[in-house]
C-alpha positions as CSV (number, residue, x, y, z in Angstrom):
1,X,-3.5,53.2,-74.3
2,X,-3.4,54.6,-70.6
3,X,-4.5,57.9,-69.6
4,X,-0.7,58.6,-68.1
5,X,1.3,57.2,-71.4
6,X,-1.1,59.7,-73.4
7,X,-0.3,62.9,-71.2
8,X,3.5,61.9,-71.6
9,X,3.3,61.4,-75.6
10,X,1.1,64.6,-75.7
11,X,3.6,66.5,-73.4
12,X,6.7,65.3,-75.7
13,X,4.8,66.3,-78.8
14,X,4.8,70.0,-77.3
15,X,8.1,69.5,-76.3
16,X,9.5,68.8,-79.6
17,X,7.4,71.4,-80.9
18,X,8.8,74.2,-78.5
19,X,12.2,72.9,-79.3
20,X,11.9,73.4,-82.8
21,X,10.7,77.3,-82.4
22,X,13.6,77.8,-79.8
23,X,16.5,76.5,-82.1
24,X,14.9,78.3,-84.8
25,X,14.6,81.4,-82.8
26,X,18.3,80.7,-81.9
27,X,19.4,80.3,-85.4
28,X,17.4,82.9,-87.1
29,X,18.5,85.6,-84.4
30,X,22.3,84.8,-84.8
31,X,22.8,84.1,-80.9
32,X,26.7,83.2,-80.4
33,X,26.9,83.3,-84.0
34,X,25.3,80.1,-84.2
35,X,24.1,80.4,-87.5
36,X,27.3,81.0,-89.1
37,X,29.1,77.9,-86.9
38,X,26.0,75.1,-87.7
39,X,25.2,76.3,-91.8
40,X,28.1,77.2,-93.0
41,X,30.2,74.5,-91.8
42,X,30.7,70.6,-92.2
43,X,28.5,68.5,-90.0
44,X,26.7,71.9,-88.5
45,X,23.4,69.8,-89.5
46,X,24.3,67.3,-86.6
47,X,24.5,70.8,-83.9
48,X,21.2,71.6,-85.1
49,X,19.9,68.0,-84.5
50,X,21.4,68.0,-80.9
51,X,19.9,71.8,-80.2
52,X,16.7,70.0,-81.4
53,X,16.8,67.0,-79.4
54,X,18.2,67.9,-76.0
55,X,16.0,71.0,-76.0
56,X,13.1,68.6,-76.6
57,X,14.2,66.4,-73.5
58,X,14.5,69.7,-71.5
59,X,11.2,71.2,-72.7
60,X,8.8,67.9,-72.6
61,X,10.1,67.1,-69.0
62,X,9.1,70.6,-67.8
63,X,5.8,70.0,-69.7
64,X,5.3,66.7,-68.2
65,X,6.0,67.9,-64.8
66,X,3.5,70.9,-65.0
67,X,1.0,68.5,-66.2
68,X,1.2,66.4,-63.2
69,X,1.5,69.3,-60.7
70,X,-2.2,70.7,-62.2
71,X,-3.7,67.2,-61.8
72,X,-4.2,67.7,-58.1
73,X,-7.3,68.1,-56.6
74,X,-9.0,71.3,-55.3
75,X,-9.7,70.1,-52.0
76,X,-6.2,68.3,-51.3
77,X,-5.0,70.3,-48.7
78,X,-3.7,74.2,-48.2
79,X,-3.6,75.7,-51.5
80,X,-1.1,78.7,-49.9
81,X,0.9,76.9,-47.7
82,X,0.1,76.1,-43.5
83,X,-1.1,78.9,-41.7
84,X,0.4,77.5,-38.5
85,X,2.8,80.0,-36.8
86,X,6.4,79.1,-36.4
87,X,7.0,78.3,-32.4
88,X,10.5,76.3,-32.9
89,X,8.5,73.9,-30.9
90,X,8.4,70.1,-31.2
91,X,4.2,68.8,-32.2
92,X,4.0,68.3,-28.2
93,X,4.5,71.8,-27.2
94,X,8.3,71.0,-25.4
95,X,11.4,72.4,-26.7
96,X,13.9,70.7,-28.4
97,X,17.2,70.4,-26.5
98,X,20.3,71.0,-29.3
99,X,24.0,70.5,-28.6
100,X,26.0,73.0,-30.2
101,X,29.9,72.4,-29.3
102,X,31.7,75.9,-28.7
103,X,34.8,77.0,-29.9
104,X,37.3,79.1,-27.9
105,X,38.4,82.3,-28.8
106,X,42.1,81.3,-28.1
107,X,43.9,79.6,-30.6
């Protein structure tokens, strides 16, 4: 299996798993008075399942893009940004001309 479908699967495995501990966490802590609207009514099994499932799409994509931000290597460029000052100059040196159209204080 390639590298990249592994660090996907792996990162949606975590995913899930953080969704599960955050809809618990929801539930068991009452928030919105969820647990009274998805236990102790009909079909509330089918909220939980969304919480569970959305929060897993939410959660593995962060995951998965975290992943790939930290696979860049040391020496790839600035690590803090360009220390090049800000001249509001184009790369020659000139200025750039900008039209701005003015408005009269008249009517």
């Amino acid at each position: 299996m390639p590298e990249l479908v592994r660090l996907y699967l792996r990162n949606i495995l975590i995913g899930f798993l953080l969704a599960l501990v955050f809809t618990g966490l929801l539930i068991g802590l009452d928030v919105a008075n969820l647990r009274h609207l998805t236990l102790e009514t009909r079909g509330g099994w089918l909220g939980i399942v969304m919480l569970v499932i959305f929060n897993t799409i939410v959660f593995a994509g962060v995951q998965f893009a975290i992943a790939v931000m930290r696979m860049a290597e040391p020496g790839d460029g600035p690590r803090r940004g360009s220390h090049a000052p800000l001249t509001g100059r184009a790369p020659g040196g000139a200025g750039v001309p900008v039209a701005v159209p003015a408005r009269s204080r008249r009517g």
